[in-house]
VEXDREN-2710 file (C-alpha; in Angstrom, 1 decimal):
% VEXDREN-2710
k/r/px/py/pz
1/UNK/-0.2/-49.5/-12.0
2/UNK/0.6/-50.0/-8.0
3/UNK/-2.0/-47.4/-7.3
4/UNK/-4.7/-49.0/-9.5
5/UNK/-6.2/-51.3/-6.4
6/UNK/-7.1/-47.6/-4.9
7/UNK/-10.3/-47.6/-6.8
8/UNK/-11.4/-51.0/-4.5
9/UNK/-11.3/-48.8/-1.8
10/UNK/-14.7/-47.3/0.0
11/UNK/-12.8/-44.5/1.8
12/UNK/-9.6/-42.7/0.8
13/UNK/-7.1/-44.5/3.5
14/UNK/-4.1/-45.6/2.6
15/UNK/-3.7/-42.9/0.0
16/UNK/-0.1/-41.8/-0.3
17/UNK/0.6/-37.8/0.1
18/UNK/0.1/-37.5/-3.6
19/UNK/-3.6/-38.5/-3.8
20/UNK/-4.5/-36.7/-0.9
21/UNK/-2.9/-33.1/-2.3
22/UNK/-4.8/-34.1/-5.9
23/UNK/-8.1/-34.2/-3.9
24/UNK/-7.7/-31.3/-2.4
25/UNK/-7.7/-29.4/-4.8
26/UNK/-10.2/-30.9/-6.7
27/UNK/-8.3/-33.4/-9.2
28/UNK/-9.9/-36.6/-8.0
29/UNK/-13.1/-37.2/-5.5
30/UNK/-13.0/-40.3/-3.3
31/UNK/-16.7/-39.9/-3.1
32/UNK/-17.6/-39.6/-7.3
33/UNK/-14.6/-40.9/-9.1
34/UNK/-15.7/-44.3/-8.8
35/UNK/-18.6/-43.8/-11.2
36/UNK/-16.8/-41.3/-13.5
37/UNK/-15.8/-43.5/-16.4
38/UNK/-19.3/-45.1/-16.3
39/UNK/-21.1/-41.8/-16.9
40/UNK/-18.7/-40.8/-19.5
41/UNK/-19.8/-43.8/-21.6
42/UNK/-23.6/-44.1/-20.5
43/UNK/-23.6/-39.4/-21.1
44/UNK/-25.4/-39.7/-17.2
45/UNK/-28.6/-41.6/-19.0
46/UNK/-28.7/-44.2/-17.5
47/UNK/-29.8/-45.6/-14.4
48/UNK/-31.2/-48.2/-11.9
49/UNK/-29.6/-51.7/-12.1
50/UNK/-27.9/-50.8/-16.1
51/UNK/-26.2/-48.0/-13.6
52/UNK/-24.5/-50.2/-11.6
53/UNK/-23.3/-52.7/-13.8
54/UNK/-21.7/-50.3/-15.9
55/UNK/-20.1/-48.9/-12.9
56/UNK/-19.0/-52.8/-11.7
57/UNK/-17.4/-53.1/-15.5
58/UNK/-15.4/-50.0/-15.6
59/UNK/-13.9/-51.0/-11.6
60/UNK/-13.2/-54.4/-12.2
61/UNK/-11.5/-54.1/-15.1
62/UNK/-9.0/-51.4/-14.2
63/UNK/-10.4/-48.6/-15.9
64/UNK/-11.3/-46.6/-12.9
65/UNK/-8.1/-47.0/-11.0
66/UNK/-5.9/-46.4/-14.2
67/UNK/-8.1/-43.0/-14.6
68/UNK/-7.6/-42.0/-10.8
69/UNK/-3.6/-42.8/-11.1
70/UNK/-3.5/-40.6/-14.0
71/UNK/-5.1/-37.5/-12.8
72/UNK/-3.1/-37.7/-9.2
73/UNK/0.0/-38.4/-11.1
74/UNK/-1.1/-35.2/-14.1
75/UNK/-1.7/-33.2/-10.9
76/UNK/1.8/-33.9/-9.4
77/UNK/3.4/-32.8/-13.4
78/UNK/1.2/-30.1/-13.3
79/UNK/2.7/-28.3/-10.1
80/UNK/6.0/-29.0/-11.3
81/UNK/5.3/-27.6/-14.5
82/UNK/4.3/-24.1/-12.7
83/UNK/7.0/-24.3/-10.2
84/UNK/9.1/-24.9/-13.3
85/UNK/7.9/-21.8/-15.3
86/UNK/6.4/-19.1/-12.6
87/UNK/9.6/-16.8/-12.4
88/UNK/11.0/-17.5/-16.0
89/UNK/10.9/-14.7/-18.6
90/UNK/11.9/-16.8/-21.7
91/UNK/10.6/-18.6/-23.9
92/UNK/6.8/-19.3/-23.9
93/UNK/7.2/-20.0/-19.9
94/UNK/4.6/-16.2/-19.6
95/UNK/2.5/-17.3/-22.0
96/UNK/1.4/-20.6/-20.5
97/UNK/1.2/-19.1/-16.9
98/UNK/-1.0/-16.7/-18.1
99/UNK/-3.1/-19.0/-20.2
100/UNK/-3.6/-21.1/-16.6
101/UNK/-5.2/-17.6/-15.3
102/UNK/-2.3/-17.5/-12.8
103/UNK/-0.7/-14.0/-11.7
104/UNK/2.4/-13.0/-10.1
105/UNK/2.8/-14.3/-7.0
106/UNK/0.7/-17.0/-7.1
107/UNK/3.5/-19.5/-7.2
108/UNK/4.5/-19.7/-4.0
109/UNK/7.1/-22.6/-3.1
110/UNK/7.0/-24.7/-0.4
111/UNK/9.9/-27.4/0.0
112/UNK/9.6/-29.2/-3.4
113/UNK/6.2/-28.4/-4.4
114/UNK/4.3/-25.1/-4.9
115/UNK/1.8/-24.2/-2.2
116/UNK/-1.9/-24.7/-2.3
117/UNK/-3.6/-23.6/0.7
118/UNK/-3.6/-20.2/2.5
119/UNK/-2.0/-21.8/5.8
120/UNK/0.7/-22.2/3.4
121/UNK/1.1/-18.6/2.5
122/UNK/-1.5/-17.6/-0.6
123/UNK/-4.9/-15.4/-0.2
124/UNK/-7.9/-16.8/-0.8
125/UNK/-8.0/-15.4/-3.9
126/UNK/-4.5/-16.9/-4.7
127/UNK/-5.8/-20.5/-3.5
128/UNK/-8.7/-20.2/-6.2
129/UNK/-6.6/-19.4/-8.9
130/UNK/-3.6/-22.0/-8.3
131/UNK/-6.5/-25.0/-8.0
132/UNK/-8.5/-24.0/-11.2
133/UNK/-4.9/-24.0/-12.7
134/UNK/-4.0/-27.8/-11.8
135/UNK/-7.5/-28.6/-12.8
136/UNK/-7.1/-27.0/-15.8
137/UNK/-3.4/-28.1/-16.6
138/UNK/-4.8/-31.7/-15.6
139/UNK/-7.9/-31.8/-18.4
140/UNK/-5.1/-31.1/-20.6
141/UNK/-3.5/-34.0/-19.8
142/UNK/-6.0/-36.5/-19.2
143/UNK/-8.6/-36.7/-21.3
144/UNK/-12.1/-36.8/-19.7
145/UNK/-15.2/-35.5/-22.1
146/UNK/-17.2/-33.1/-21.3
147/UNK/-20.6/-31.6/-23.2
148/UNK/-17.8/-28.7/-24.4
149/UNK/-16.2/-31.2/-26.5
150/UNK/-18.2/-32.4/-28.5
151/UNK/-21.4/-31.0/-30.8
152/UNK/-24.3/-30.2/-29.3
153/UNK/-26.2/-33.3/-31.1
154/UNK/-24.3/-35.3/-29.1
155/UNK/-25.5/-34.3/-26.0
156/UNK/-29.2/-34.8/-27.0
157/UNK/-30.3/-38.5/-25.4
158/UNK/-32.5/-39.3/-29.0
159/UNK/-28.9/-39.7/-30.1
160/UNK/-27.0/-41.4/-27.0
161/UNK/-26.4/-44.7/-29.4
162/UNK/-24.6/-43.3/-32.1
163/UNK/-22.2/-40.1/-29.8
164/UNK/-21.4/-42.6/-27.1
165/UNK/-18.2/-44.2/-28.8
166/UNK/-17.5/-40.7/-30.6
167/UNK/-16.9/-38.6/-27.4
168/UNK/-13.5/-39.5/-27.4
169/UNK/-12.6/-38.6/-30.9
170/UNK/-14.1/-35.0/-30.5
171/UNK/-12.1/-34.7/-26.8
172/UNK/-9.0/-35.3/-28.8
173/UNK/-9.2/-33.2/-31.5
174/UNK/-9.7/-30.3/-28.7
175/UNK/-7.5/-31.5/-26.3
176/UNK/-5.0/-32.7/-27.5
177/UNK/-4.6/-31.7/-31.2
178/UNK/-5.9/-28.3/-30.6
179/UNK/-3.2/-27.9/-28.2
180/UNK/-0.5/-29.2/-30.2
181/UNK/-2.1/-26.3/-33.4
182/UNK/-1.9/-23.5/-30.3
183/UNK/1.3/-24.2/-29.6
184/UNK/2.7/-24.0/-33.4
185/UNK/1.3/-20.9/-34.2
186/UNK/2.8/-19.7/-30.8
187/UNK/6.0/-21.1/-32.4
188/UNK/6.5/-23.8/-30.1
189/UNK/7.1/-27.0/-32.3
190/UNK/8.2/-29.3/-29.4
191/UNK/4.6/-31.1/-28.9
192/UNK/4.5/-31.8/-32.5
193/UNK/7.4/-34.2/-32.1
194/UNK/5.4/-35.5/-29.1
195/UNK/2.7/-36.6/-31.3
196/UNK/4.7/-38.0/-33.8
197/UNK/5.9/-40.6/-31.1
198/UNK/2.0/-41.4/-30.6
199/UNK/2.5/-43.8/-33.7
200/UNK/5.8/-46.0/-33.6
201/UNK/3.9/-46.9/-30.1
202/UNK/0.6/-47.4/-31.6
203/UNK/2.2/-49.4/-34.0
204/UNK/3.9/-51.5/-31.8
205/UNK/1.0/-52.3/-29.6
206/UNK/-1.4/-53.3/-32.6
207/UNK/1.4/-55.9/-33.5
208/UNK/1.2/-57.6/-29.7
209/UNK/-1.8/-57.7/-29.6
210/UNK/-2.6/-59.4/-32.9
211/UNK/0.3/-61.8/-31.8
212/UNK/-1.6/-62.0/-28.8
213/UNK/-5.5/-63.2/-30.4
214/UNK/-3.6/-64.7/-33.1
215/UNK/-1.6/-67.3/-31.0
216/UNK/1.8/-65.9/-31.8
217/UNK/0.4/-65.4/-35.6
218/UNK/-0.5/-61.9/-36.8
219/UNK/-4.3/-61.6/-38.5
220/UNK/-4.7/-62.8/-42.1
221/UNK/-6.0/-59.4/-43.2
222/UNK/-2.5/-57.9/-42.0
223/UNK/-0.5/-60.2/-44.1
224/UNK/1.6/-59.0/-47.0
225/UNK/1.6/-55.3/-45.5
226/UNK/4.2/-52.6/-46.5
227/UNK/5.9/-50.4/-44.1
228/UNK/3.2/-47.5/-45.6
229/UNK/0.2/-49.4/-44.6
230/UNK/1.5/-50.1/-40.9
231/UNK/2.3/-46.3/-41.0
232/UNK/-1.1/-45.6/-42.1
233/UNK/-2.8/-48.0/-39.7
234/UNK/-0.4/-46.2/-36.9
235/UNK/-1.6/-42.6/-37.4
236/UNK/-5.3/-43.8/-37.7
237/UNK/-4.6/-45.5/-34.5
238/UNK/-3.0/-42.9/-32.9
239/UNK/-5.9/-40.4/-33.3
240/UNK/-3.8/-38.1/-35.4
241/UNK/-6.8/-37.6/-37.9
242/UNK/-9.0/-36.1/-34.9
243/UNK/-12.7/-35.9/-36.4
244/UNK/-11.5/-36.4/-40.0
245/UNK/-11.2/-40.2/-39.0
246/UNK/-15.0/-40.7/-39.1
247/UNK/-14.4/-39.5/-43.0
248/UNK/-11.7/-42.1/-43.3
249/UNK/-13.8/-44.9/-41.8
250/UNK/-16.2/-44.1/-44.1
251/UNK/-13.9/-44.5/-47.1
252/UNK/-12.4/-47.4/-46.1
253/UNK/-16.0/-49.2/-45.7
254/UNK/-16.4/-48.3/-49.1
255/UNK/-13.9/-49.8/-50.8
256/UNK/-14.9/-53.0/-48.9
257/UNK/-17.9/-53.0/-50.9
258/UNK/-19.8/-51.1/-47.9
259/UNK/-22.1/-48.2/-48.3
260/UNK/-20.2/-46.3/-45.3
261/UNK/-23.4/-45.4/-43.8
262/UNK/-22.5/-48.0/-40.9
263/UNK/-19.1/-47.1/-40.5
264/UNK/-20.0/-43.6/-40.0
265/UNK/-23.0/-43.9/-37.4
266/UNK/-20.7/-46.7/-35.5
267/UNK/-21.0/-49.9/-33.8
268/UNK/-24.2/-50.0/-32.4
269/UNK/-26.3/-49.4/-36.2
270/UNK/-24.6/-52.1/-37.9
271/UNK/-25.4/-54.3/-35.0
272/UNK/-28.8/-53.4/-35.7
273/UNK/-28.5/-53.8/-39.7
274/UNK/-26.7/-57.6/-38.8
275/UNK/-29.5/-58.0/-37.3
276/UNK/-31.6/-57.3/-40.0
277/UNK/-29.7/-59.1/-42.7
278/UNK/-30.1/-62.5/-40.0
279/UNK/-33.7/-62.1/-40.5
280/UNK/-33.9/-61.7/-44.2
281/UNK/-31.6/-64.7/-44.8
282/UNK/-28.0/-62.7/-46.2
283/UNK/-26.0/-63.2/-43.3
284/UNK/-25.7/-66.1/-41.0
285/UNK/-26.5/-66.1/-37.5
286/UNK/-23.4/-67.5/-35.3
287/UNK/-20.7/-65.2/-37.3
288/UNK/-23.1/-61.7/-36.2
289/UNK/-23.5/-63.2/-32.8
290/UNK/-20.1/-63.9/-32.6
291/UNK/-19.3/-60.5/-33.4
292/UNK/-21.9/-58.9/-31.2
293/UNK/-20.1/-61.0/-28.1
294/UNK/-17.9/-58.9/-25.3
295/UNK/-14.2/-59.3/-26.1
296/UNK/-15.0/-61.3/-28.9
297/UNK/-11.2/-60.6/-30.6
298/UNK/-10.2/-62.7/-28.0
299/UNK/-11.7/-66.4/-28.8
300/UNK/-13.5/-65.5/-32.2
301/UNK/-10.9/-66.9/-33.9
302/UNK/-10.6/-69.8/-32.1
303/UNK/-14.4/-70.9/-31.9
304/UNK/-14.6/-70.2/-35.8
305/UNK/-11.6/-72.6/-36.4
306/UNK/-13.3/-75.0/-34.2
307/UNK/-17.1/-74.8/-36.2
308/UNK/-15.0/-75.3/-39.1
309/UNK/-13.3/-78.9/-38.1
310/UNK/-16.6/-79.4/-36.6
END
């Protein structure tokens, strides 16, 4: 979190000797990171002035800096994790340093890091080799989507309004999930209790922050839950369900009485079909305004208690 201000930063000074060894080898770029979390949401289709206020959104309200943090401090875990496994012959330690593309003797130490340039010992050859590996070890660790990710639909601009919010979901499922299936059938079973913890956190961050917008009062529709439904709500949250979730929304919209054609082409639609039901009379206007508002969770509530004593 100290590192987040960073991202206010025109030039890389000040960085500490972590950030500077995670861009050079490519982790982070002082002169593109700043618009990276802009172009992951806008799939590098938009432009002009809608450009730069996206960009001005995801700076100001931490997103950039929390990314940058993440990828020096994933490239810091990474070397560790090579010094850690390049000369050990048990376990699954071969496996992974071969799955990085690594050979051996590429894992050279110097004082308590491994090196990463040639003055430090490794061919040019080597040096290649060792940085694709922390980038690679990094993507693993940090998600960032990519056109590999996801379907190829999604990287078609006609459907930019319905893959935006969806980019994540697929990234997952590759990423992380896909990892966690590699590394069962290598017999490795440790990430799978890893994942597991994903919930009892997700859990406990859903009930602050309903505390939160509720003023110290969790949301009506939570009220009267079991210890099943906060489970279920937990592994939803968590992403556990990777792309199956979009077949979950769609069931769950249903038995609300939906048609769960909203639900599964996202946000954006059923703006549009609010919209739509405004104009032909069967919904009101100030509720799908309301709802159409940036962080709207955080005063909806409020301003609908207040129209109502009004």
């Amino acid at each position: 979190m100290t590192e987040i201000p960073q991202s206010y930063k025109k030039t890389p000074a000040g960085n500490d000797a972590a950030a500077d060894l995670a861009e050079l080898v490519g982790v982070i770029d002082s002169a593109v990171l700043n618009h990276t979390m802009g172009d992951l949401y806008t799939q590098g289709m938009v432009g002009g002035a809608a450009k730069k206020i996206n960009s001005a959104f995801f700076k100001y309200n931490l997103m950039e800096g929390m990314n940058r943090s993440f990828r020096v401090g994933a490239s810091e875990a990474a070397m560790r994790f090579m010094l850690r496994n390049a000369n050990s012959v048990e376990g699954h330690s071969k496996r992974w340093m071969q799955e990085l593309g690594l050979r051996t003797g590429d894992i050279v130490q110097v004082g308590d890091r491994i090196a990463v340039t040639e003055a430090e010992g490794l061919t040019a050859e080597q040096v290649v080799r060792v940085h694709a590996a922390i980038n690679q070890w990094v993507d693993g660790a940090v998600l960032r989507p990519d056109a590999a990710d996801k379907p190829i639909w999604m990287n078609d601009p006609h459907w930019a309004l319905i893959a935006h919010l969806k980019q994540f979901v697929y990234s997952f499922q590759k990423v992380i999930l896909g990892r966690v299936a590699h590394e069962v059938t290598n017999g490795n079973y440790a990430p799978v209790l890893a994942l597991t913890s994903y919930v009892p956190v997700m859990i406990a961050a859903d009930l602050v922050k309903g505390i939160i917008q509720g003023g110290g009062d969790e949301p009506e529709w939570k009220k009267g839950w079991t210890a099943a439904d906060y489970v279920g709500r937990g592994i939803e949250r968590a992403g556990l369900y990777g792309v199956g979730q979009f077949g979950m929304d769609v069931a769950s919209d249903v038995e609300r009485g939906g048609s769960g054609a909203f639900a599964l082409l996202g946000p954006t639609v059923e703006q549009l079909g609010d919209a739509v039901q405004v104009l032909g009379g069967s919904k009101q206007f100030a509720p799908v305004l309301l709802r159409s508002m940036p962080a709207n969770a955080l005063y909806k509530d409020s301003l609908a208690k207040a129209g109502e004593e009004g």
